[in-house]
C-alpha positions as CSV (number, residue, x, y, z in Angstrom):
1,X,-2.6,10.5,-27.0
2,X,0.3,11.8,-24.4
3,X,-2.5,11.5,-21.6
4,X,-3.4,7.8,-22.8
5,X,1.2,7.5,-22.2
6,X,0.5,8.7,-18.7
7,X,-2.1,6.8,-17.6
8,X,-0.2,3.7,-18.6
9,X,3.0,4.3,-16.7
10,X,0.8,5.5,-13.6
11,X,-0.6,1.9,-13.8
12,X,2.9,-0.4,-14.7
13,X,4.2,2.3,-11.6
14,X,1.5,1.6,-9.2
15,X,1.8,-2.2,-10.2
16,X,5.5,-2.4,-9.7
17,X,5.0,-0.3,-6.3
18,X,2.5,-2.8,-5.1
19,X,4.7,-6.0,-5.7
20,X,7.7,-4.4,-4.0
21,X,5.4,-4.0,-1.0
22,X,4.1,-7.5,-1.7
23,X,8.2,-9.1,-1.4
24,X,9.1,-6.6,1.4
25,X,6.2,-8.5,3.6
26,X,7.1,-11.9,2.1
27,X,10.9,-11.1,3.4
28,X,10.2,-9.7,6.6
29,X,7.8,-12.5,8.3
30,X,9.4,-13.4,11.5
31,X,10.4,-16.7,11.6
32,X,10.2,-19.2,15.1
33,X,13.5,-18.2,16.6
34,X,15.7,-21.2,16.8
35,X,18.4,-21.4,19.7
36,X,20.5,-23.8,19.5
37,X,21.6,-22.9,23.1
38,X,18.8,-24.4,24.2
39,X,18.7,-27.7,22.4
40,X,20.2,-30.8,24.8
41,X,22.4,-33.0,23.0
42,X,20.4,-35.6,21.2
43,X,16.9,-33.7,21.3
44,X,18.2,-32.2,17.9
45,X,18.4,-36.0,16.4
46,X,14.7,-36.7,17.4
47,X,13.1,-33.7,15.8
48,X,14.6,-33.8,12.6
49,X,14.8,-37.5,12.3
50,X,11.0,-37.0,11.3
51,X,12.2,-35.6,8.3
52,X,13.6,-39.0,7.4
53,X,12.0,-41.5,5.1
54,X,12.0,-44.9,7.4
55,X,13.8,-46.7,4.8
56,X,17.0,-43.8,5.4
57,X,20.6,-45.3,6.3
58,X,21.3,-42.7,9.1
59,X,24.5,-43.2,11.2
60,X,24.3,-41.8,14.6
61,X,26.6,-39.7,15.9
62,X,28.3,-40.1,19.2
63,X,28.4,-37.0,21.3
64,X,32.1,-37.9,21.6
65,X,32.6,-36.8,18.2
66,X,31.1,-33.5,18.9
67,X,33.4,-32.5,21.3
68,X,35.9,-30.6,18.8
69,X,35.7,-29.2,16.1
70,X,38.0,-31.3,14.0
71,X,36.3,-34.6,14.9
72,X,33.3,-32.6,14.1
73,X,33.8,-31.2,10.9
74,X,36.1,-34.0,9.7
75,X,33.5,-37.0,11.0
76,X,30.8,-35.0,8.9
77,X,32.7,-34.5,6.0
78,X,33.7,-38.3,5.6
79,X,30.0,-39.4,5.7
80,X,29.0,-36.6,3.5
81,X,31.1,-38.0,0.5
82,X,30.4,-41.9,1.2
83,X,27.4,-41.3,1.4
84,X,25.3,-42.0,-2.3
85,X,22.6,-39.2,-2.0
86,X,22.5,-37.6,0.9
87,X,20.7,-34.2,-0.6
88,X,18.0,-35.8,-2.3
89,X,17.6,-38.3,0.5
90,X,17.5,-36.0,2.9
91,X,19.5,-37.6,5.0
92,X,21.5,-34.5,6.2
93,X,18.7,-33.6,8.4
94,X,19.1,-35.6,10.5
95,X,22.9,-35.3,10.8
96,X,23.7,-33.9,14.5
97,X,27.1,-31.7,13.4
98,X,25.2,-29.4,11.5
99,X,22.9,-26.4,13.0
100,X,19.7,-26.4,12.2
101,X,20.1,-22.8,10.7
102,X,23.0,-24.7,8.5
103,X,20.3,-27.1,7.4
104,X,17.3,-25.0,6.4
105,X,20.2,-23.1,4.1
106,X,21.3,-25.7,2.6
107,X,17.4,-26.9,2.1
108,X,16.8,-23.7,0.2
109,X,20.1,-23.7,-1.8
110,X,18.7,-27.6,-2.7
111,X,14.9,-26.6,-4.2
112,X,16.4,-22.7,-5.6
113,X,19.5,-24.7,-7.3
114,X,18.6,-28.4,-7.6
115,X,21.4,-29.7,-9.7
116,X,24.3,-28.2,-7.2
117,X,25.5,-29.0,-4.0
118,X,25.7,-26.3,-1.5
119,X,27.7,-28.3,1.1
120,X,30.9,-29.8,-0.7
121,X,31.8,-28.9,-4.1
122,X,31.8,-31.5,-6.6
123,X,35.1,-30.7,-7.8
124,X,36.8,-30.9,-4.3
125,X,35.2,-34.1,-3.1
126,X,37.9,-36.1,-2.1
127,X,38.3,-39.7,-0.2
128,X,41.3,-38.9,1.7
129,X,41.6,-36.3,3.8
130,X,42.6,-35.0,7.3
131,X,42.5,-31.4,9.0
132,X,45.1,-29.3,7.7
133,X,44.6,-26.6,9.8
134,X,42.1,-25.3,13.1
135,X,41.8,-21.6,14.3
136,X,39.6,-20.7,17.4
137,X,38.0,-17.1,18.1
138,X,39.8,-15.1,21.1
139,X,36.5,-16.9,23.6
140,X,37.0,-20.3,21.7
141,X,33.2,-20.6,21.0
142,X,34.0,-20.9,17.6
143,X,36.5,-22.3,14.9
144,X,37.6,-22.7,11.2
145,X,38.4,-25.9,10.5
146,X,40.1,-27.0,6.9
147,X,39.7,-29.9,5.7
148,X,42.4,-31.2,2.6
149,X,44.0,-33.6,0.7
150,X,45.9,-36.4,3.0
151,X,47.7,-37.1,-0.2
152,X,50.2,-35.1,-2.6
153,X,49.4,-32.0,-3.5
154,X,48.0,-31.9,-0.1
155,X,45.5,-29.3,-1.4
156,X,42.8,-27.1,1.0
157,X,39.4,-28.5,-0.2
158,X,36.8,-27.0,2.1
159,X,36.6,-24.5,5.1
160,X,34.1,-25.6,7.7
161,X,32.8,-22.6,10.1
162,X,31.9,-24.3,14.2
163,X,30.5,-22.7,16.7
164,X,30.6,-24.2,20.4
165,X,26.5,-25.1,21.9
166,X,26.2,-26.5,24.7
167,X,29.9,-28.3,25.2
168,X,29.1,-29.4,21.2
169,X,30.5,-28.2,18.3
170,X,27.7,-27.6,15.4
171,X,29.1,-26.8,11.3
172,X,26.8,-23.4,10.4
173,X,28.4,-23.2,7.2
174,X,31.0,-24.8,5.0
175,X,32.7,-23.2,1.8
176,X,34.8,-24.3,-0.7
177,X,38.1,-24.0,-1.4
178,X,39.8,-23.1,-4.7
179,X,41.8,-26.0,-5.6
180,X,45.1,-25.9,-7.9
């Protein structure tokens, strides 16, 4: 009887040993390396406007408002909550402010956790804001912008995180911001 015990954890152990194997190699596939150093301005627009149903209201983005990172962060962030759908649509793909890094996380955040939004919270979306505050790193290749409330209380609502490619600043990630 005690062997029969054995033989059965040998088998749920040599199981579980085989699908830890199994999601190590699932994890560790290279990916294409992306390098948004080398992407021209506007060559990022064509190759993800495929992505885009032909019926999508995209705006286009001047390369003027990609040379800080307030416009940048700010000009997303107003079109990102006028906008009626622009997860489901898709239409953030083809949105030249964010990374493309920035947009294949938020794709996965979208399928793993469809009913949340992992670019503004839904409790800080707010209408009328302005930059509250900017900080650039020591080699200004990259800022923190923060977006808040233009109106009483005035509170933070979102953080957005730049970096500088190619005289452009790109949003790789945005978080939220606790609001009173």
């Amino acid at each position: 009887m005690e062997r029969k015990h054995v033989y059965i954890f040998l088998g749920i152990l040599g199981f579980l040993i085989v699908l830890f194997i199994i999601l190590v190699a699932i994890q560790s596939q290279p990916t294409a390396p992306t390098d948004e150093s080398s992407v021209q301005p506007g060559a990022q627009e064509n190759s993800d406007s495929t992505n885009q149903s032909p019926n999508e209201d995209v705006q286009s983005v001047p390369v003027a408002d990609l040379e800080t990172p307030e416009k940048t962060a700010k000009g997303f962030y107003d079109w990102y909550v006028a906008h009626p759908n622009p997860l489901k649509s898709g239409a953030y793909k083809a949105r030249k402010e964010l990374a493309s890094e920035y947009k294949k996380q938020v794709e996965y955040v979208s399928g793993v956790k469809p009913q949340s939004d992992p670019v503004i919270c839904k409790d800080n979306k707010v209408i009328d804001t302005k930059v509250t505050s900017i900080t650039y790193d020591p080699g200004d290749e990259k800022a923190i912008v923060i977006i808040g409330e233009n109106t009483p209380p005035e509170s933070e609502l979102h953080r957005f995180f730049l970096n500088k490619v190619n005289e452009n600043w790109l949003i790789t990630d945005v978080n939220c911001i606790g609001r009173p």
